[in-house]
C-alpha positions in Angstrom: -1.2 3.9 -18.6 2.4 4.1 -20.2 6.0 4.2 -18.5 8.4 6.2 -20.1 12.4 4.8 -19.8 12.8 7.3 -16.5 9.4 6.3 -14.8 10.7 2.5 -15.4 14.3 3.7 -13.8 12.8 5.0 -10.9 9.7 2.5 -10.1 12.5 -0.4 -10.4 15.0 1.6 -8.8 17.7 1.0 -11.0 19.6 3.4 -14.1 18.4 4.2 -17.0 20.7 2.4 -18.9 19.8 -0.9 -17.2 15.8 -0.3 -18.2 17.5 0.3 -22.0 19.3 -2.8 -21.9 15.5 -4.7 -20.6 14.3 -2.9 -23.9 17.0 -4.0 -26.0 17.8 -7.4 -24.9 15.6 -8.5 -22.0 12.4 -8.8 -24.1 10.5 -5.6 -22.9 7.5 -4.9 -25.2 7.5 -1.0 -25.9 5.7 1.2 -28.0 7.6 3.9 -29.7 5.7 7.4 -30.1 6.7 10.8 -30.6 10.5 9.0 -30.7 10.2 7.4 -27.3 10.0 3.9 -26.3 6.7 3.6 -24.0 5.3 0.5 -21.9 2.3 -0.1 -21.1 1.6 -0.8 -17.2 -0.3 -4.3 -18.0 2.8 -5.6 -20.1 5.0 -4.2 -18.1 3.8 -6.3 -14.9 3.4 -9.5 -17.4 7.7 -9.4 -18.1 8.0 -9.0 -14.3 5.9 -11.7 -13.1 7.2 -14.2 -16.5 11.1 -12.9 -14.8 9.8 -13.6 -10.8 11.2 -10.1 -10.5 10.4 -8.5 -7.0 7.6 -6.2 -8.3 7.2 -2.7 -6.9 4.2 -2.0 -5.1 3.0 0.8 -7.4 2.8 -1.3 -10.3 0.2 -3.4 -8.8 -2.1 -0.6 -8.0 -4.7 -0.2 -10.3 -4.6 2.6 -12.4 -6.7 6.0 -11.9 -10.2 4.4 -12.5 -12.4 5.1 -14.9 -15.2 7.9 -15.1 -17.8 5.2 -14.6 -15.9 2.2 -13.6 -17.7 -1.2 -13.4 -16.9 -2.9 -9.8 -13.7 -5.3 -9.9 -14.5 -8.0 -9.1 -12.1 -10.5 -7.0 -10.3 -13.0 -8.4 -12.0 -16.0 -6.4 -15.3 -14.9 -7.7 -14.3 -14.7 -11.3 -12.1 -18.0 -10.7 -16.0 -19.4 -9.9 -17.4 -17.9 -12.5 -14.7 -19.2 -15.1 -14.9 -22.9 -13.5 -11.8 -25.4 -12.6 -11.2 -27.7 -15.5 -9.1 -31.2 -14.7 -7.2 -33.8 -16.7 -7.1 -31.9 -20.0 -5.6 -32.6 -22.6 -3.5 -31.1 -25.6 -0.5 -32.3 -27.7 1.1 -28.5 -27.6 0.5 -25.0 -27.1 -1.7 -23.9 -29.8 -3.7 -27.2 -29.7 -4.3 -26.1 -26.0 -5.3 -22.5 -26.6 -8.0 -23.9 -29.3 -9.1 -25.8 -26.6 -9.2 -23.6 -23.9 -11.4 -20.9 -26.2 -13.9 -23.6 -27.0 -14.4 -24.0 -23.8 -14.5 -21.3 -22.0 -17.8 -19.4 -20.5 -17.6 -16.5 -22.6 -21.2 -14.7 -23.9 -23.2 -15.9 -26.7 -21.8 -14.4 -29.8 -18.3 -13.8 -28.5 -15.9 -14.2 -31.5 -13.7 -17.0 -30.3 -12.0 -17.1 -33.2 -10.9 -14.1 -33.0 -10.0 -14.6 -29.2 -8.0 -18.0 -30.3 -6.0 -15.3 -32.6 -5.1 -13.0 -29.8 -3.9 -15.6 -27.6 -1.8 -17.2 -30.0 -0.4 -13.7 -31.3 0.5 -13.0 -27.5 2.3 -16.0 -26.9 4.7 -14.9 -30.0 5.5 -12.1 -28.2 6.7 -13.8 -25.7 4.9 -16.8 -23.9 3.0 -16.1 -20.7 4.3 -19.3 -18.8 5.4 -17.5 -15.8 7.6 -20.4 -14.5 6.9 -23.6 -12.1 4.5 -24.9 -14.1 1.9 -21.8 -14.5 0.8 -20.1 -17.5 -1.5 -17.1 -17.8 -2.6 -16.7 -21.2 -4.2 -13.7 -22.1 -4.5 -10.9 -24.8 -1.7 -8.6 -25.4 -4.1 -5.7 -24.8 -7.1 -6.4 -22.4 -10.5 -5.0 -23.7 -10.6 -6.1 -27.6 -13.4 -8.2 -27.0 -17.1 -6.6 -25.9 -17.6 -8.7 -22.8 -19.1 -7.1 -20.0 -17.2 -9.0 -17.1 -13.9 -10.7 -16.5 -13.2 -14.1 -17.2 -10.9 -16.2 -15.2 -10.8 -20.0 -15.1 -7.9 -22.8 -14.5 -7.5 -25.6 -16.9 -5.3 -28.5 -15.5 -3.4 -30.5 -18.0 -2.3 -34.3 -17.9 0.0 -34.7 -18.9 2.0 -31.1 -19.0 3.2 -29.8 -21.9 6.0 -27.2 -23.4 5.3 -23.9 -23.1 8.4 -21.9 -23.8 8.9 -20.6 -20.3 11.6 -18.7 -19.1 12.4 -21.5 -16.5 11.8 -24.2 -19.7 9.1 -26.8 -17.1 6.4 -27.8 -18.8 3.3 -26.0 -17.6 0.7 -28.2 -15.6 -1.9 -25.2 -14.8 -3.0 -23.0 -16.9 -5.1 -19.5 -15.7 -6.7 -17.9 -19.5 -7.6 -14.5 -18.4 -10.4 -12.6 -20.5 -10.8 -8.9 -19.4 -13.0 -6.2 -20.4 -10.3 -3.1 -20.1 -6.9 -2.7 -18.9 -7.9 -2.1 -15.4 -10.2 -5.2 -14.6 -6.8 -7.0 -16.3 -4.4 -5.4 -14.2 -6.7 -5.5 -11.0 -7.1 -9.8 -11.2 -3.2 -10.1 -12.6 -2.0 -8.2 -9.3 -4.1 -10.7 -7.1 -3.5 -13.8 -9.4 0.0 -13.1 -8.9 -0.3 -12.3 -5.4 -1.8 -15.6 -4.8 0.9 -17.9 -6.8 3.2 -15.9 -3.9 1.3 -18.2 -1.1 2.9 -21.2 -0.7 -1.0 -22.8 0.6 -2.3 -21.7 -3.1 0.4 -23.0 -4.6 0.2 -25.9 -2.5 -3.8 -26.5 -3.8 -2.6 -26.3 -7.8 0.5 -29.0 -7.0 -2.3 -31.4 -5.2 -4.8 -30.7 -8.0 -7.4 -30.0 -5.0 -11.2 -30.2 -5.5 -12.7 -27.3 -6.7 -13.8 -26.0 -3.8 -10.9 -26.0 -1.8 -9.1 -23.8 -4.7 -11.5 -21.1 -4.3 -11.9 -21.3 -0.5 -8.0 -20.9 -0.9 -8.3 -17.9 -3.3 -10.8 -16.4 -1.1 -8.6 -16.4 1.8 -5.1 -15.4 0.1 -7.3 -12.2 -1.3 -8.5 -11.5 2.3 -4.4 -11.2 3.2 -3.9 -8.5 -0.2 -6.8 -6.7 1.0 -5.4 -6.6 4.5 -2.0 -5.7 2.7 -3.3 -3.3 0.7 -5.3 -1.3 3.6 -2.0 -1.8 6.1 
């Protein structure tokens, strides 16, 4: 799904002229067709969350699903499937992203090369470190890759490195999200970033906490957005 300048105006609640000058000088990603600039929903929620911009409510709601949708998953469960990684190692960015893609638990025959292009041609876009120490890498546009299920894992580094974050720390934890089409994407963003919101997940990345307790953490944050969600 795509915003136009107006749907922007009125889902952030401020002019239209402000949402131009986001375009213009703030770093927006757009998409011009038929003469006018569009966003896509995922991106758009990326600049928010890199910003720490209050998000509106609507733009973490998935999109209209699909005709036959796979189920979403949560983000716990594809946090366990994608495994917790500690005391890694990189000498920058790129170095790390190599890394990361050799070592991920994607399906025989994915093309990580491929994948290792994407990531690095989203960071040039504009890096995914979404400040205090967190980065989210990810392809610009979710679904490129034939995998069947989301892919979520976190990587932490020792020691941090540069990532070219809006708040310039050095990123510590690193969250390389692989997703089979825009909504699975948009669906684990919403909760990821829901999550980093809890100061008690927060709390588990800053103590570098076993395993377990990170997912028994995840688990129980996601229990609160689904209690959100239904309220």
């Amino acid at each position: 799904m795509h915003f136009t300048i107006q749907d922007m105006a009125r889902l952030f609640d401020v002019s239209v002229k402000k949402i131009q000058q986001w375009l213009a000088r703030g770093g927006l990603p757009s998409h011009v067709v038929d003469g006018r600039p569009l966003v896509h929903r995922a991106e758009l929620l990326d600049w928010a969350i890199s910003r720490k911009m209050d998000v509106p409510p609507a733009l973490l709601k998935s999109p209209e699903p699909e005709k036959n949708p796979t189920p979403l998953p949560g983000l716990a469960d594809s946090l366990e499937q994608g495994g917790v990684y500690y005391d890694m190692t990189a000498p920058d960015k790129d170095a790390l992203l190599r890394e990361i893609v050799n070592r991920l638990r994607l399906p025989e025959g994915t093309d990580r090369e491929l994948l290792f292009r994407m990531l690095l041609a989203r960071e040039a876009l504009e890096s995914t470190g979404v400040g205090d120490g967190i980065a989210i890498p990810h392809p610009r546009h979710p679904g490129s890759l034939p995998i069947e299920k989301p892919l979520v894992a976190l990587y932490f580094l020792d020691p941090p490195i540069a990532f070219g974050a809006l708040d310039g720390r050095p990123v510590f934890a690193v969250f390389p999200m692989i997703s089979p089409t825009p909504r699975h994407h948009l669906h684990l963003l919403s909760r990821l970033f829901f999550a980093l919101g809890q100061a008690s997940f927060r709390d588990t990345l800053t103590r570098r906490a076993p395993a377990a307790e990170i997912l028994a953490e995840a688990r129980r944050v996601e229990s609160q957005w689904r209690g959100k969600a239904s309220s």
